[in-house]
C-alpha positions in Angstrom: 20.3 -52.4 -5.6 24.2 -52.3 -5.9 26.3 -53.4 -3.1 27.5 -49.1 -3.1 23.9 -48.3 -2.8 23.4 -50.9 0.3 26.0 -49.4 2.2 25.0 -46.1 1.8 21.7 -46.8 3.2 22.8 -49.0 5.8 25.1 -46.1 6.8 22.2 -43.6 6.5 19.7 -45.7 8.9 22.7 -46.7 11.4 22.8 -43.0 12.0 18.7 -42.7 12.6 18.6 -45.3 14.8 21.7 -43.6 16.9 20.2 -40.1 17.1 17.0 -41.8 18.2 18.6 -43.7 20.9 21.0 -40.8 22.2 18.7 -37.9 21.7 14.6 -39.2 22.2 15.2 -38.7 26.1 16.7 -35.3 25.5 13.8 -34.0 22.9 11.0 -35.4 24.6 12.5 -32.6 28.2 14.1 -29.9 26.1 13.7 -28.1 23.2 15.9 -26.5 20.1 16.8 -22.9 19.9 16.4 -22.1 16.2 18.6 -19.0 16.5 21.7 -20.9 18.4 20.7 -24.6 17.8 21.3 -25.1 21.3 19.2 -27.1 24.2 17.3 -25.4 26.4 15.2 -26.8 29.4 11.9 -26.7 29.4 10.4 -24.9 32.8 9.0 -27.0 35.4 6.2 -26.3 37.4 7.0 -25.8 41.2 4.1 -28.0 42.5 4.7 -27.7 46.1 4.4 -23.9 45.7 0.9 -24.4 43.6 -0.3 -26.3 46.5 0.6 -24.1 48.8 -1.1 -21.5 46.8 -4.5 -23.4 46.4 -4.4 -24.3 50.2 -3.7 -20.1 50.7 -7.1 -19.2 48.9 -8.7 -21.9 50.3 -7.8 -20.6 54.2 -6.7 -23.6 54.9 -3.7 -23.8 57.0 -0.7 -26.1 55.2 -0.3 -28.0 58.2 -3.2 -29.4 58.3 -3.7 -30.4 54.2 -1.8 -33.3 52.5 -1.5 -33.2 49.1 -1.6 -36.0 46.7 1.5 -35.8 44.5 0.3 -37.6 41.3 1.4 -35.5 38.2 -1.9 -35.4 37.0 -4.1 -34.2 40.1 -4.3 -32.1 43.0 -6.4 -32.3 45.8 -6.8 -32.0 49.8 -6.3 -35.7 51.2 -7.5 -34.9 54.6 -8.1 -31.7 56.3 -9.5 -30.9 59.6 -12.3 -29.2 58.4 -13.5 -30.7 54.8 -14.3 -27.9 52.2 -15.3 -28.2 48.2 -11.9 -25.9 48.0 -9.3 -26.5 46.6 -11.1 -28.4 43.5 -9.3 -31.7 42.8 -8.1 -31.0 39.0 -5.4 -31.0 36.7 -2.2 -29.5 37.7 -1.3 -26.5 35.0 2.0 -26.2 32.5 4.8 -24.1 33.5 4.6 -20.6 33.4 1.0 -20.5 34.1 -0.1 -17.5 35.8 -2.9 -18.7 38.4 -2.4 -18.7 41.4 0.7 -17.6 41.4 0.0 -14.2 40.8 -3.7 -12.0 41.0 -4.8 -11.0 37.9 -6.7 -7.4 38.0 -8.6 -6.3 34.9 -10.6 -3.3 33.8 -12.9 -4.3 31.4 -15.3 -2.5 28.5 -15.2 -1.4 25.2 -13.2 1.7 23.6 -16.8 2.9 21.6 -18.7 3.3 24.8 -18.6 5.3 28.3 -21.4 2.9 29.6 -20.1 -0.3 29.1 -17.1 0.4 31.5 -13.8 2.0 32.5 -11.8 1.5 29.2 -14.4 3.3 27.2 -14.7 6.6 30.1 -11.2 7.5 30.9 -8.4 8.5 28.3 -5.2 6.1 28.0 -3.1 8.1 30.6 -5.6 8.2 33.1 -6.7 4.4 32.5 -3.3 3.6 33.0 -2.7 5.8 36.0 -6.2 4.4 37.8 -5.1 0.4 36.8 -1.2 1.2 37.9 -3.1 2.6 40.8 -5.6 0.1 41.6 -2.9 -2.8 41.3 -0.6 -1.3 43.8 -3.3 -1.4 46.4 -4.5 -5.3 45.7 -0.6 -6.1 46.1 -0.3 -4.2 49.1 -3.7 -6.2 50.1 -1.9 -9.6 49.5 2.0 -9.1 49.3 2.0 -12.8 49.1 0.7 -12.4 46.0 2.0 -10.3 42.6 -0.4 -8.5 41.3 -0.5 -8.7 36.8 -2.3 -6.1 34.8 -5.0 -6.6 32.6 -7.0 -4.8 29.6 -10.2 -6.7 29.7 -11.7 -5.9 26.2 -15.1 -6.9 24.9 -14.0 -7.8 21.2 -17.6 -8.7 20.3 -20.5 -7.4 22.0 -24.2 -8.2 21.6 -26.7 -6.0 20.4 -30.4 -5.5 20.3 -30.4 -6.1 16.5 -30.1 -8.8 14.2 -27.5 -7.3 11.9 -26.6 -8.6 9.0 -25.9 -11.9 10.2 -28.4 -12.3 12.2 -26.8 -13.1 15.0 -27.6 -9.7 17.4 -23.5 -9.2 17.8 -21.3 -6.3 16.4 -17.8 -8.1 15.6 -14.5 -4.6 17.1 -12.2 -4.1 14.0 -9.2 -4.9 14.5 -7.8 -1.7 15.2 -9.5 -1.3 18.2 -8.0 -4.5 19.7 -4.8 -3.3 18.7 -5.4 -0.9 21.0 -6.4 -3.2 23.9 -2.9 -4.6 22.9 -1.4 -1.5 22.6 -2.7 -0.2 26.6 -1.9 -3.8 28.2 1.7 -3.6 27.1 2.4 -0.2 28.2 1.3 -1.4 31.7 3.0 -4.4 31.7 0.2 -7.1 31.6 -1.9 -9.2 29.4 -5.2 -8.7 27.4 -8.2 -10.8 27.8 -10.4 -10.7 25.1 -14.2 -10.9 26.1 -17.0 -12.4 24.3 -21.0 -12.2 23.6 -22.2 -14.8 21.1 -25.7 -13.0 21.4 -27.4 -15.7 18.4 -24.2 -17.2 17.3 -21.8 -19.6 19.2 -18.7 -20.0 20.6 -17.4 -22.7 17.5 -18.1 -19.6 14.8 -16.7 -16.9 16.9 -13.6 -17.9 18.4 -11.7 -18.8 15.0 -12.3 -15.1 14.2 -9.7 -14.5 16.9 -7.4 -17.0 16.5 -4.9 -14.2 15.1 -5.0 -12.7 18.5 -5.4 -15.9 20.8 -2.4 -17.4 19.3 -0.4 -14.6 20.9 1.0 -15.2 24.3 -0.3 -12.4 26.2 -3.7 -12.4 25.6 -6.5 -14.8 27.4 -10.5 -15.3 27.0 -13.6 -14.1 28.2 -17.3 -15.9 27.8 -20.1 -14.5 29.0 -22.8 -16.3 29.7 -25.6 -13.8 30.3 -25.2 -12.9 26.5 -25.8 -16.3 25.1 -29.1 -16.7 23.6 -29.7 -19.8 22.9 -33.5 -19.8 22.8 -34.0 -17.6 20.1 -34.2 -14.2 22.1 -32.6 -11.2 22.1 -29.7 -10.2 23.9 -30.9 -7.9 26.9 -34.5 -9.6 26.8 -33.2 -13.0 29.2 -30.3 -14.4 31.3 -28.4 -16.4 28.6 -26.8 -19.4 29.4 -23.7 -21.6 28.1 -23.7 -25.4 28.8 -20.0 -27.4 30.4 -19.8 -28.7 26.4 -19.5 -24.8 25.3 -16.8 -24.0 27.9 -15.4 -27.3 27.3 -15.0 -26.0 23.5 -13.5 -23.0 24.5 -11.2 -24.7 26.4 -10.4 -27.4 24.1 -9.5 -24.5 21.7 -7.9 -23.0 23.5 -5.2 -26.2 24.5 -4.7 -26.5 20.6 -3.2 -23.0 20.1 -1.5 -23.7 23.5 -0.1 -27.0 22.3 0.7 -26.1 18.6 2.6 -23.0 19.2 4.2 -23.6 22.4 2.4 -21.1 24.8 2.5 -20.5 28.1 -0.9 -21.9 29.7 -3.9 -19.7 28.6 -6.6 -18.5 31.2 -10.7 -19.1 30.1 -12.9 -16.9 32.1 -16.6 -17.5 32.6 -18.8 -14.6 34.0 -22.1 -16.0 36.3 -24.0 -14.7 39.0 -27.0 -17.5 38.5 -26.6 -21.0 38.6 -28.9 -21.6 35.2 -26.2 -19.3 33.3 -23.7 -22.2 33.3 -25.2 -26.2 33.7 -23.4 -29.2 34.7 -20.5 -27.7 36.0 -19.4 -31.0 37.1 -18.2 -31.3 33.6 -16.5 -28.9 33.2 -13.0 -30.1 32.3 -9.9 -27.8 33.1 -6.7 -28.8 31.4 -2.5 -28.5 31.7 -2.9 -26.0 28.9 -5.9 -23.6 30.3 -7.1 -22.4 33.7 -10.7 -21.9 34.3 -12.3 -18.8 36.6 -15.6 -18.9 37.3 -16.2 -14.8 38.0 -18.9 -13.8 39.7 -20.4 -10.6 37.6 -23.1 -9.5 39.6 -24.0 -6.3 41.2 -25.3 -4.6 44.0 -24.5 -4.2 47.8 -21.9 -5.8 49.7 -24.0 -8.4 51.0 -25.9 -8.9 47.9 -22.6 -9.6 45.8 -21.1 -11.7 48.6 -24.4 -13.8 49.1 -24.4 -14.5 45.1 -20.7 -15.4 45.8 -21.5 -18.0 48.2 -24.2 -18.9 46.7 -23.5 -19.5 43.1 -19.8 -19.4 42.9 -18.3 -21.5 46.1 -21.0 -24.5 46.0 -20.0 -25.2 42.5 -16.3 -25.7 42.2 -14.5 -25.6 38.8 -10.9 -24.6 39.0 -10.6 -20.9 40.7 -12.7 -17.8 41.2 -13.2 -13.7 40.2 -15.4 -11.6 41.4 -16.6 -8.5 39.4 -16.5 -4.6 41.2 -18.9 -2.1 39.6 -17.6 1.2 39.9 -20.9 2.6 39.8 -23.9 0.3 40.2 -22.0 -1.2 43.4 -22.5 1.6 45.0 -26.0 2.5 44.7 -28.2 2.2 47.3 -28.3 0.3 49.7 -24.6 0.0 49.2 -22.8 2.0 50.8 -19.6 1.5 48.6 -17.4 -1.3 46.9 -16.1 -4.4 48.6 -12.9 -3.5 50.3 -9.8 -5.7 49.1 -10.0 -7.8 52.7 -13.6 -8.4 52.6 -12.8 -9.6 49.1 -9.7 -11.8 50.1 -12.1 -13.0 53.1 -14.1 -14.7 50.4 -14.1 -18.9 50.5 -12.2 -19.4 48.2 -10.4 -15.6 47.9 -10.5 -14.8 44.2 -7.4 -14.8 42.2 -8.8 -12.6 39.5 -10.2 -9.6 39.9 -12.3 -7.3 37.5 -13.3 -3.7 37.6 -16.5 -2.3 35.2 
């Protein structure tokens, strides 16, 4: 190498070694506006308002609580009365939604009235009932902000094989355009719901990476749909396993981590304890929150014994509950849960789903 040549590679590395040193701190807390090419912080999240939050759901007064403040987990140190709530897990990126704000979501599918409210009611009035039934969970909690959600199953088991042979009929895209389309007029976020019937949760879920990459729109998994055994959807509770939500999870985190997204939240529907096993493994992350919802139906004490019976015992990360517009209230029901008896629940739900 010539003396020239030495120099200009010494010159060349001296620099490297400077922009490491005076800008590894700054990268590793900021990040670079492509547009403007300058720093911008990164959000932080407010941890002692995400306690308080947890503590809130949980009914347990703040002055009795102590919160461990390691930046990896949350948890009750000592309260006056013990309780399973809140669960001891991972605290969540910045600009997560839960618990800071109550997510409500109608849920179906645009090709059928029996499947629930987004297939029975034209836009307007779906948008007029949600902007409607938001208003009165925020007047319910004005603690909490209430976001919007169109709750869309994107596949949906069947009864038949199909060509696949996996008893699941795959919406074109179009139609979750639309889901995309309703959630943005009111102002909230899309969560995408899916039945594996015969097939899984590894095939599935790249299908929709296009639209799980996208910040606005979240996940569904439904247990009950699942058929593991060989049956057919409809026949038999399904069931998924902690690996499968673990999977979803984990998928999840990668699109979270890779494109820089706000934390994503993973929904799973129960209302028996065999539909989801080992949920002791089940393994929350910064990047994804977990709800366990509880999806079944029938009178108010009916749907608030399979709360406390299958949903509060078995802690995860936070809670849903389900509302059926119509099979809630037949009898002996004699009509919905009210928002307080909901709110009244151990812990309260944060997300909240109509059918």
């Amino acid at each position: 190498m010539t003396t020239r040549a030495t120099v200009i590679l010494g010159g060349v590395l001296a620099l490297l070694a400077l922009y490491a040193v005076s800008y590894s701190g700054l990268v590793a807390s900021e990040y670079r506006s492509s547009e403007n090419e300058r720093y911008i912080p990164l959000p932080e999240l407010d941890k002692g308002a995400y306690n308080a939050r947890l503590l809130a759901l949980a009914h347990i007064a703040s002055t009795t609580a102590v919160f461990s403040t390691a930046t990896t987990t949350v948890r009750v140190v000592s309260t006056t009365t013990p309780s399973l709530w809140p669960v001891p897990t991972v605290y969540p990126g910045a600009r997560a939604i839960l618990p800071f704000k109550r997510v409500v979501a109608y849920y179906g599918n645009f090709y059928s009235t029996g499947m629930g409210v987004l297939g029975e009611y034209s836009d307007d009035t779906l948008l007029a009932m949600l902007a409607s039934t938001t208003a009165e969970w925020a007047a319910a909690d004005s603690a909490t902000p209430v976001i919007p959600a169109i709750q869309y199953i994107a596949v949906v088991a069947q009864n038949r094989a199909g060509k696949e042979g996996k008893y699941i009929l795959r919406m074109p895209d179009d139609q979750i355009d639309h889901a995309l389309a309703l959630a943005s007029r009111a102002g909230g976020i899309v969560i995408l719901d899916v039945q594996v019937g015969q097939s899984t949760l590894e095939y599935e879920l790249p299908q929709l990476a296009k639209y799980l990459a996208m910040p606005q729109v979240h996940l569904a998994i439904d247990p009950e749909f699942s058929m593991k055994f060989g049956d057919a959807p409809g026949t038999v509770i399904g069931t998924f396993s902690a690996a499968d939500i673990n999977f979803a999870a984990t998928y999840l985190a990668d699109l979270v981590r890779t494109l820089h997204l706000p934390p994503k939240i993973l929904i799973v529907h129960r209302f028996t304890q065999n539909m989801m096993t080992d949920y002791q493994q089940v393994t929350p992350l910064p990047e994804v929150q977990v709800v366990m919802d509880m999806d079944g139906w029938g009178s108010q004490a009916k749907k608030k014994g399979t709360y406390n019976q299958v949903i509060a015992p078995e802690p995860v990360q936070f809670t849903g509950i389900k509302l059926f517009y119509k099979n809630d209230i037949k009898p002996p029901s004699t009509g919905l849960l009210t928002t307080d008896e909901v709110l009244s629940l151990t812990p309260a739900p944060i997300y909240i789903q109509y059918q």
